[in-house]
MDAnalysis code that builds the backbone (N, CA, C; Angstrom):
import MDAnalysis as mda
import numpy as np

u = mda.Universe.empty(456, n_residues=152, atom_resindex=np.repeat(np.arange(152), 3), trajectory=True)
u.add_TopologyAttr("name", ["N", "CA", "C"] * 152)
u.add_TopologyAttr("resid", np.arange(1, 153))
u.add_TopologyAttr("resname", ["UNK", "UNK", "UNK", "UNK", "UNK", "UNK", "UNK", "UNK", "UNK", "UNK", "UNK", "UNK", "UNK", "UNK", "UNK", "UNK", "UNK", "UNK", "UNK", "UNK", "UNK", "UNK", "UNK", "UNK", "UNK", "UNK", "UNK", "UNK", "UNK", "UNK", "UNK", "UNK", "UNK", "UNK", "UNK", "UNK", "UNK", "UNK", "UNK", "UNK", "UNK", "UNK", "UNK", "UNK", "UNK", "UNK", "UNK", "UNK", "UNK", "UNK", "UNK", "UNK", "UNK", "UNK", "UNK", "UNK", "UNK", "UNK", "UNK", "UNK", "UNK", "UNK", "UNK", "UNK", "UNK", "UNK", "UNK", "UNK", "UNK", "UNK", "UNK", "UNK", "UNK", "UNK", "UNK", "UNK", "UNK", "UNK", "UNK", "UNK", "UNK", "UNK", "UNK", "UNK", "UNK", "UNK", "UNK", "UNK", "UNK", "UNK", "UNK", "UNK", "UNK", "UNK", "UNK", "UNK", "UNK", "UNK", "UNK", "UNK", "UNK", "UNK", "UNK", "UNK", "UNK", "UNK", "UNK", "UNK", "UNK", "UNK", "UNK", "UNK", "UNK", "UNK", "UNK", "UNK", "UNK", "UNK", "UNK", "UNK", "UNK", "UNK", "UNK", "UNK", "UNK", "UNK", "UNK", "UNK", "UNK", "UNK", "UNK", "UNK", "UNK", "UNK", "UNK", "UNK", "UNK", "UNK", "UNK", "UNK", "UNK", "UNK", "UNK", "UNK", "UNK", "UNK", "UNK", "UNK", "UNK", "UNK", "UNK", "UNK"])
u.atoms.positions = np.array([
    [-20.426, -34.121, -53.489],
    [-20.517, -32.699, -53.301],
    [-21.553, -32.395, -52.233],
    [-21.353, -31.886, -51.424],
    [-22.127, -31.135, -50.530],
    [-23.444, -30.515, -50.757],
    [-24.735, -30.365, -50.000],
    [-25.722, -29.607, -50.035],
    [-25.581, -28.315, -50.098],
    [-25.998, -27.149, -50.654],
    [-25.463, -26.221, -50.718],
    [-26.647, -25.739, -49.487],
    [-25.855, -24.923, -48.418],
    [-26.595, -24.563, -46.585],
    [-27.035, -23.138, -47.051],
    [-28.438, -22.964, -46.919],
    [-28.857, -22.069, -46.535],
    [-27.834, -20.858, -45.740],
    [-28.440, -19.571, -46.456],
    [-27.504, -18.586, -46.126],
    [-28.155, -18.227, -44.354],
    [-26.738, -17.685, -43.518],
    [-27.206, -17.571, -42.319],
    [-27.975, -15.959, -42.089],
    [-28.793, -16.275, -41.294],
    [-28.889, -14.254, -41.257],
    [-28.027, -14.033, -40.476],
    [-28.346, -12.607, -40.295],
    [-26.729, -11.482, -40.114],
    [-27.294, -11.782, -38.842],
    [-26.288, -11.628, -38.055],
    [-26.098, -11.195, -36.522],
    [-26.582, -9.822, -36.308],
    [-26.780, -9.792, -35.386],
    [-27.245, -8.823, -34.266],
    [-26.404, -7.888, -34.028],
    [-26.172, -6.407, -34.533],
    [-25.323, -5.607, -34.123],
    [-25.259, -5.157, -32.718],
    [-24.138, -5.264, -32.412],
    [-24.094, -4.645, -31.224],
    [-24.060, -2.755, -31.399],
    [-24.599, -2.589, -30.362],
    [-24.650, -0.478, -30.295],
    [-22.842, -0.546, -29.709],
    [-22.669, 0.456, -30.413],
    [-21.105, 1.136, -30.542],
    [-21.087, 1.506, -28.890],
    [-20.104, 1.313, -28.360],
    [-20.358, 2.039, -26.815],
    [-19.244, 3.361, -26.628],
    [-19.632, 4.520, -26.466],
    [-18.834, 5.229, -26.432],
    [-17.228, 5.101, -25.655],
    [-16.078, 5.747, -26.276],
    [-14.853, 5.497, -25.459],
    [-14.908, 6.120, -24.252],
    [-15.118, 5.848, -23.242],
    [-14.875, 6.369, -21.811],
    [-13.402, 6.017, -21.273],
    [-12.700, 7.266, -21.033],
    [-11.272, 7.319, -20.389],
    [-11.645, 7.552, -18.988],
    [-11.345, 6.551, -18.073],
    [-11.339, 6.766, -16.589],
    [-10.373, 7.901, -15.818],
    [-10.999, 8.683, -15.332],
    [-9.665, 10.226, -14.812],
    [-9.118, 9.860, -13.568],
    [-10.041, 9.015, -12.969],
    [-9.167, 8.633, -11.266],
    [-9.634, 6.851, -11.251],
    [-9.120, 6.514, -10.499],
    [-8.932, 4.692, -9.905],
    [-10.863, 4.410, -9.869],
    [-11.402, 5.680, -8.319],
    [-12.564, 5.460, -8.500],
    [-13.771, 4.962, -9.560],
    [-13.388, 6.340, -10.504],
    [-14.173, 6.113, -11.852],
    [-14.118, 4.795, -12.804],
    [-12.569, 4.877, -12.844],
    [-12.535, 3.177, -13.475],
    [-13.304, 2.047, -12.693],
    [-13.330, 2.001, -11.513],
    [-14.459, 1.093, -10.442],
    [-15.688, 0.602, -10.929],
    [-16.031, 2.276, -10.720],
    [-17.465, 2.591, -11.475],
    [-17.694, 1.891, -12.760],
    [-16.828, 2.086, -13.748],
    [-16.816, 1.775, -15.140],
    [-17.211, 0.044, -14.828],
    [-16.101, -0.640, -14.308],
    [-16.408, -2.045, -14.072],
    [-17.467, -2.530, -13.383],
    [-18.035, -1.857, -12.592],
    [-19.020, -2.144, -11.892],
    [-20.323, -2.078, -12.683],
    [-20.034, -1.340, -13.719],
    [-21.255, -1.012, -14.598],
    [-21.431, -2.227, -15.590],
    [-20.346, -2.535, -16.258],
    [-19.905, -3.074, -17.213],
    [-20.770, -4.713, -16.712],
    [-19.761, -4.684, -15.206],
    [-20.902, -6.272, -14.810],
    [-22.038, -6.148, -14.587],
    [-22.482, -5.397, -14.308],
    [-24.004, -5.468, -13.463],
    [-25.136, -5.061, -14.807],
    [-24.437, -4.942, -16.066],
    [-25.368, -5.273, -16.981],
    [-25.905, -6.315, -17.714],
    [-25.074, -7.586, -17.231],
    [-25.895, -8.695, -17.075],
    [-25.267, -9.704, -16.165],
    [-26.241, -9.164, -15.059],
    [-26.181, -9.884, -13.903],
    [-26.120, -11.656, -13.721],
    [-27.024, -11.717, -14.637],
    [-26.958, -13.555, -14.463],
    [-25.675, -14.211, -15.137],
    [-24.945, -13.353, -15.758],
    [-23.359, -13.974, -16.057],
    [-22.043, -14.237, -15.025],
    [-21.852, -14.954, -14.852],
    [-20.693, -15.298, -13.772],
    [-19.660, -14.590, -13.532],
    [-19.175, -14.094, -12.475],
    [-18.365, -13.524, -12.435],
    [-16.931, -14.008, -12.766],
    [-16.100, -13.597, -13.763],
    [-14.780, -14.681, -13.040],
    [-14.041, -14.371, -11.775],
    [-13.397, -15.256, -10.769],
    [-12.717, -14.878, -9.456],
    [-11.419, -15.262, -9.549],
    [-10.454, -14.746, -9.889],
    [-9.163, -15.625, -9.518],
    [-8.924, -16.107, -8.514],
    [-7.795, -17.465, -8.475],
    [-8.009, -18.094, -6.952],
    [-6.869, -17.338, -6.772],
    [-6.381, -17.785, -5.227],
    [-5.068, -17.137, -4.897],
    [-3.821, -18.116, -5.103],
    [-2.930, -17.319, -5.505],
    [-1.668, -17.964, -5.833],
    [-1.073, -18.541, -4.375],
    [-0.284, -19.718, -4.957],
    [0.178, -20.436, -4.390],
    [1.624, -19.271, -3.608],
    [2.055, -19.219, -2.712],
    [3.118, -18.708, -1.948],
    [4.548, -19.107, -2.626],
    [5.189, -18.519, -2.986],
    [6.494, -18.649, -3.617],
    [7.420, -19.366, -2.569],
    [8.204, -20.942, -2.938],
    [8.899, -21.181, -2.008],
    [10.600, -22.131, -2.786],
    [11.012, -21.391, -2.219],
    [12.479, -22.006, -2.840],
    [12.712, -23.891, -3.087],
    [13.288, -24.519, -4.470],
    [13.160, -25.529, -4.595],
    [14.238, -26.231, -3.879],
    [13.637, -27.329, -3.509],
    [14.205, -28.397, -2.157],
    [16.227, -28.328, -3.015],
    [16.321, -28.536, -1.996],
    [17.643, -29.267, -2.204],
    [17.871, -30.665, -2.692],
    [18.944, -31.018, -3.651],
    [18.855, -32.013, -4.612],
    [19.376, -33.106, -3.573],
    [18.455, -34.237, -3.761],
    [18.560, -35.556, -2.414],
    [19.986, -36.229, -2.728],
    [20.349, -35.985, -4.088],
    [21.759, -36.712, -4.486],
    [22.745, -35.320, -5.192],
    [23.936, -35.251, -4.609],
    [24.606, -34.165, -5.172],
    [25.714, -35.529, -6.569],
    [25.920, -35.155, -7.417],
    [26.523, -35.658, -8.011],
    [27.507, -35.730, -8.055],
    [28.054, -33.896, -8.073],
    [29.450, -33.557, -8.819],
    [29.533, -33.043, -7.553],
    [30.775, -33.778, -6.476],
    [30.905, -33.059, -4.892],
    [32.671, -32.955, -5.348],
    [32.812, -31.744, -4.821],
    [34.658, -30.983, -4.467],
    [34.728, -31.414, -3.969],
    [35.936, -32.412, -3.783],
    [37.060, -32.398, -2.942],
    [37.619, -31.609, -2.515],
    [38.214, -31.797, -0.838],
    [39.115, -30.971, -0.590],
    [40.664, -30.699, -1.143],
    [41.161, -32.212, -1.633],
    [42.228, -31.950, -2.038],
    [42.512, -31.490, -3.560],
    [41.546, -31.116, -4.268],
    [41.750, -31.064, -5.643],
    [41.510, -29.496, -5.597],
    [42.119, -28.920, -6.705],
    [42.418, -27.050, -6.689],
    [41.356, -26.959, -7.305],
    [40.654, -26.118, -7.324],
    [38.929, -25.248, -7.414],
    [39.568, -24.471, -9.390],
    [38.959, -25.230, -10.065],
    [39.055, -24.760, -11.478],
    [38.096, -23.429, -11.549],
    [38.119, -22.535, -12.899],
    [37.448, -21.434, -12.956],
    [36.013, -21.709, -12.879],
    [35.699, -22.586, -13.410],
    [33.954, -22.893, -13.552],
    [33.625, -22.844, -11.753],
    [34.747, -23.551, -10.785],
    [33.971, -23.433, -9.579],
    [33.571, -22.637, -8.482],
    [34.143, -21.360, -9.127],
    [33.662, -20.084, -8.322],
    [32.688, -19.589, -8.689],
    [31.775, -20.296, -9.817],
    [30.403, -19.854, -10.410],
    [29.405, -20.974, -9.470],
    [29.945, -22.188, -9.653],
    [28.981, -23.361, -9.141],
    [28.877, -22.643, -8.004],
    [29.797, -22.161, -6.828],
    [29.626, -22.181, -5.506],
    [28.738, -20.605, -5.324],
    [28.807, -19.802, -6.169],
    [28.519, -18.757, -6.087],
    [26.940, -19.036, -5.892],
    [26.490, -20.085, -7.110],
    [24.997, -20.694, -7.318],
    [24.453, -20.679, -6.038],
    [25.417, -21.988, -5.480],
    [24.929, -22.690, -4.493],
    [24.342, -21.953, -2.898],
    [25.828, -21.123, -2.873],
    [25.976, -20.003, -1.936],
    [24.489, -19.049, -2.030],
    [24.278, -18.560, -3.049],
    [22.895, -17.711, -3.837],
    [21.643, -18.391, -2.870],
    [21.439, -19.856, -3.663],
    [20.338, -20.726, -3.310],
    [20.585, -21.024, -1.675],
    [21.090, -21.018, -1.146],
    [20.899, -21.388, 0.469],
    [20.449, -19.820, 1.073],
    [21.724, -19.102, 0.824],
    [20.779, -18.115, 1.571],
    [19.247, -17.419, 1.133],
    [18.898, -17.513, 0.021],
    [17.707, -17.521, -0.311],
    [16.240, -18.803, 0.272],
    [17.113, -19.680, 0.594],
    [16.198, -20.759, 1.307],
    [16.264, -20.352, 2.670],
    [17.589, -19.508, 3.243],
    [17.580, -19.003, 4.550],
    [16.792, -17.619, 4.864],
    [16.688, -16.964, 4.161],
    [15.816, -15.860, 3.913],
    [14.492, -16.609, 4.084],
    [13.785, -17.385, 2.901],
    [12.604, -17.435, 2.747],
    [11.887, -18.246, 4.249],
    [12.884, -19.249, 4.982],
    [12.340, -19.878, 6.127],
    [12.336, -18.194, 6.777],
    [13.051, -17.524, 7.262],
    [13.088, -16.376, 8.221],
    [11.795, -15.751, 7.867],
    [11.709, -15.716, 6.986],
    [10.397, -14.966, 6.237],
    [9.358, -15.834, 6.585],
    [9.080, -17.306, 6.822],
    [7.918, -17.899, 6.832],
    [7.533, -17.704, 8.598],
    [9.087, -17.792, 9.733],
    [8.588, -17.982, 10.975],
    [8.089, -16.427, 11.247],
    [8.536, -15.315, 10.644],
    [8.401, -13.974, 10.797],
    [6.831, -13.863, 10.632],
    [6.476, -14.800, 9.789],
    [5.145, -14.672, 9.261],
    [3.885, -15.519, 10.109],
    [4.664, -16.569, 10.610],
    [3.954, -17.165, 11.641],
    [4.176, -16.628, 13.080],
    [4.843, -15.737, 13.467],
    [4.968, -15.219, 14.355],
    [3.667, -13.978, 14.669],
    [3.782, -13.400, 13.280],
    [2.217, -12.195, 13.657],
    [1.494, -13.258, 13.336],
    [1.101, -14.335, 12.785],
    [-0.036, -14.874, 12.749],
    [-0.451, -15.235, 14.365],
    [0.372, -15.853, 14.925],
    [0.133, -16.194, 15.956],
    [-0.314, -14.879, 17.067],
    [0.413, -13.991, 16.952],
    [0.347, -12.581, 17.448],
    [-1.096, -12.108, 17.291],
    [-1.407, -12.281, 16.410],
    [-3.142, -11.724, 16.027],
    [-3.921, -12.200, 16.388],
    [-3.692, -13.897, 16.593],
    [-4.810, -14.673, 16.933],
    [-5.055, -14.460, 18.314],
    [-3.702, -14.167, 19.099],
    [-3.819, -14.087, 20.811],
    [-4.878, -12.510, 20.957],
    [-4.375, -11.565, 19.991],
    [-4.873, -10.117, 19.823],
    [-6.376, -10.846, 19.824],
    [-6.990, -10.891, 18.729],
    [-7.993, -11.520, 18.683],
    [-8.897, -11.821, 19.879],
    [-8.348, -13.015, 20.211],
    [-8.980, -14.166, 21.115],
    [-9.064, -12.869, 22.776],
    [-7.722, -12.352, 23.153],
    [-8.119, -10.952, 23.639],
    [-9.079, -9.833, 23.816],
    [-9.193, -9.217, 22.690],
    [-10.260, -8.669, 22.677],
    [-11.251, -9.104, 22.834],
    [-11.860, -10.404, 22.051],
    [-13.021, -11.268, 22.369],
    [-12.862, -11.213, 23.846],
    [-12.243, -11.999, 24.704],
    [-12.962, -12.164, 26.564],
    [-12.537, -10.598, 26.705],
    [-12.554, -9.390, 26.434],
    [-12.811, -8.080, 26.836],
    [-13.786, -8.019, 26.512],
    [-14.248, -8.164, 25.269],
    [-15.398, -8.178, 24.761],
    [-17.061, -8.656, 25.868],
    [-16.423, -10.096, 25.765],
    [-17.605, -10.717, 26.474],
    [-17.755, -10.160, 27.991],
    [-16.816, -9.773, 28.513],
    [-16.487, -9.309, 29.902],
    [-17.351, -8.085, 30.462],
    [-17.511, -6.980, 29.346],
    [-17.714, -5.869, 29.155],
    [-19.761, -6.012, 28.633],
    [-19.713, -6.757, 28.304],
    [-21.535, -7.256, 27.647],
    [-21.624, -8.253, 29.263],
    [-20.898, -8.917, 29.523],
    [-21.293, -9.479, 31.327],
    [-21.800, -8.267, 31.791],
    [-21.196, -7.769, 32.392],
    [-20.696, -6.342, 33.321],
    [-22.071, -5.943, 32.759],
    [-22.274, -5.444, 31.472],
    [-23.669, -4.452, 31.259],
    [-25.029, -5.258, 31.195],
    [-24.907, -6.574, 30.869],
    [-26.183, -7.551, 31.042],
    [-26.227, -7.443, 32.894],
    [-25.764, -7.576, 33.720],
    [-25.569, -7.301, 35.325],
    [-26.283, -6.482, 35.438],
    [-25.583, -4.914, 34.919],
    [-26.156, -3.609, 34.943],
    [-27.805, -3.624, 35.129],
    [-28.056, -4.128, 33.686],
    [-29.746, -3.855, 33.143],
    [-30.355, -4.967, 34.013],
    [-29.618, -6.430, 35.133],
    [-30.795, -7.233, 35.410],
    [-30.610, -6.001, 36.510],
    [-30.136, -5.811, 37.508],
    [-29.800, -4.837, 38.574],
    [-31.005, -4.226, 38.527],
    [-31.100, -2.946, 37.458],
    [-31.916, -2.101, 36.822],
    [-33.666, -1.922, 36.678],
    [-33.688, -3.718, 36.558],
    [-34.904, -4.084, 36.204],
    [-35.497, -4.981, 37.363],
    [-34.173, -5.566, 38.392],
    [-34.784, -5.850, 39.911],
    [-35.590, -4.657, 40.097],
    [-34.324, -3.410, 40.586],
    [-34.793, -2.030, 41.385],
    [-36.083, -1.839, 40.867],
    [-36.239, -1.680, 39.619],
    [-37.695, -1.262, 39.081],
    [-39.199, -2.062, 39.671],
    [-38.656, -3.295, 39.488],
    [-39.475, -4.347, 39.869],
    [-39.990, -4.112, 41.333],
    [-38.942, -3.901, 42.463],
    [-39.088, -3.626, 43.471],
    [-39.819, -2.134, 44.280],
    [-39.638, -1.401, 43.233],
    [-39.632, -0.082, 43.489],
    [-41.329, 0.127, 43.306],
    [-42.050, -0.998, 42.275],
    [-43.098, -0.721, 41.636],
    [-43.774, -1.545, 42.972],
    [-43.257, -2.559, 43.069],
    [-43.868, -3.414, 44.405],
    [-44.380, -2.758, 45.574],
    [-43.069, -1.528, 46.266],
    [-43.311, -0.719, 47.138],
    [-44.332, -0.030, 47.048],
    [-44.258, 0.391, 45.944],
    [-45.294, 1.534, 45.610],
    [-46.463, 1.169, 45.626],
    [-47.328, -0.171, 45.099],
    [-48.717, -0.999, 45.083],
    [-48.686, -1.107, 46.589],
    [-47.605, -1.536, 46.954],
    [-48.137, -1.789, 48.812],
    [-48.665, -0.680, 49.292],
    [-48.126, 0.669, 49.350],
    [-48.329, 1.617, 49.663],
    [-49.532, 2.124, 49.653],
    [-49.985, 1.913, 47.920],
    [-51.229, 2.280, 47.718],
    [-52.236, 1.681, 47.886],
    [-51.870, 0.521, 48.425],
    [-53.029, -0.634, 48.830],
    [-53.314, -1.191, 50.315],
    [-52.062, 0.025, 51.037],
    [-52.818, 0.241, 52.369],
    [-52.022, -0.739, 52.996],
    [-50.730, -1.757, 52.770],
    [-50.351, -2.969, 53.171],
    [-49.188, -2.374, 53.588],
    [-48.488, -3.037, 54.640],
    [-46.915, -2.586, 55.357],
    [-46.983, -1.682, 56.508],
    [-46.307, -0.995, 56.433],
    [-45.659, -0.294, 57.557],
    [-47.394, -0.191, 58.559],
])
C-alpha cells in the first residue's frame, strides 16, 4: 500500500478577465497585442510558411493501358475523365508557376533598376556638394588674398 502524499495546496487563482467583444479588426489587434505583451519573456509562436501546393507526379508505370482496338466499357469514361482532370490541372499549375516566375523575374530587373537610378542620382548630388564646397573653398581663398594685400 502506498504512503499516504501530503495534501497539495490550492493553486493560485487566476483574476476573472472581463469578456471583451472586439467591434472592428483594429481593436481585436489591440486585444492580441495586449494579451502578448503581458508576459513578454514567453515565446511567441510563429507559423512557418506552407509548403506551395503542387500536383502529384505522374505514375512512372501505368498498369491498366486501353487499347485501341478494344471498345471503351462504362467505367472508362470516368477513368479518362480522371485522367483528363489531372493533366490539365498539372497544365494549369506549371502555367501558374512560369506566370509566377515571370513577375519574379520582372521585379528583380524593377528592383536592380531603380537601385542604379538610385545610385546615379546620390552621384549627381555627391558632385553637386564637392562642386559647392570647391567654390566655397576658393571663394574664401580670394577673399584672404584680398585682405592680405596679395594679387592683383
Amino acid at each position: 500500500m502506498a504512503a499516504p502524499s501530503a495534501p497539495r495546496p490550492p493553486r493560485p487563482r487566476k483574476e476573472p478577465q472581463p469578456l471583451v467583444i472586439p467591434r472592428s479588426a483594429a481593436e481585436e489587434q489591440r486585444l492580441r497585442l495586449e494579451r502578448l505583451m503581458r508576459n513578454p519573456e514567453k515565446t511567441v509562436p510563429i507559423p512557418e510558411k506552407l509548403n506551395e501546393w503542387a500536383p502529384r507526379p505522374p505514375p512512372e508505370f501505368v498498369r491498366d493501358v486501353m487499347g485501341s482496338s478494344a471498345g471503351a466499357g462504362s467505367g472508362e469514361f470516368h477513368v479518362y475523365r480522371h485522367l483528363r482532370r489531372r493533366e490539365y490541372q498539372r497544365q494549369d499549375f506549371m502555367d501558374a508557376m512560369a506566370e509566377k516566375q515571370r513577375l519574379d523575374e520582372e521585379f528583380q530587373k524593377k528592383l536592380e533598376r531603380n537601385k542604379m537610378i538610385a545610385e546615379e542620382q546620390t552621384a549627381k548630388r555627391r558632385r553637386k556638394r564637392c562642386m559647392l564646397w570647391i567654390n566655397a573653398v576658393i571663394v574664401c581663398l580670394h577673399l584672404s588674398a584680398e585682405k592680405s594685400g596679395c594679387g592683383n
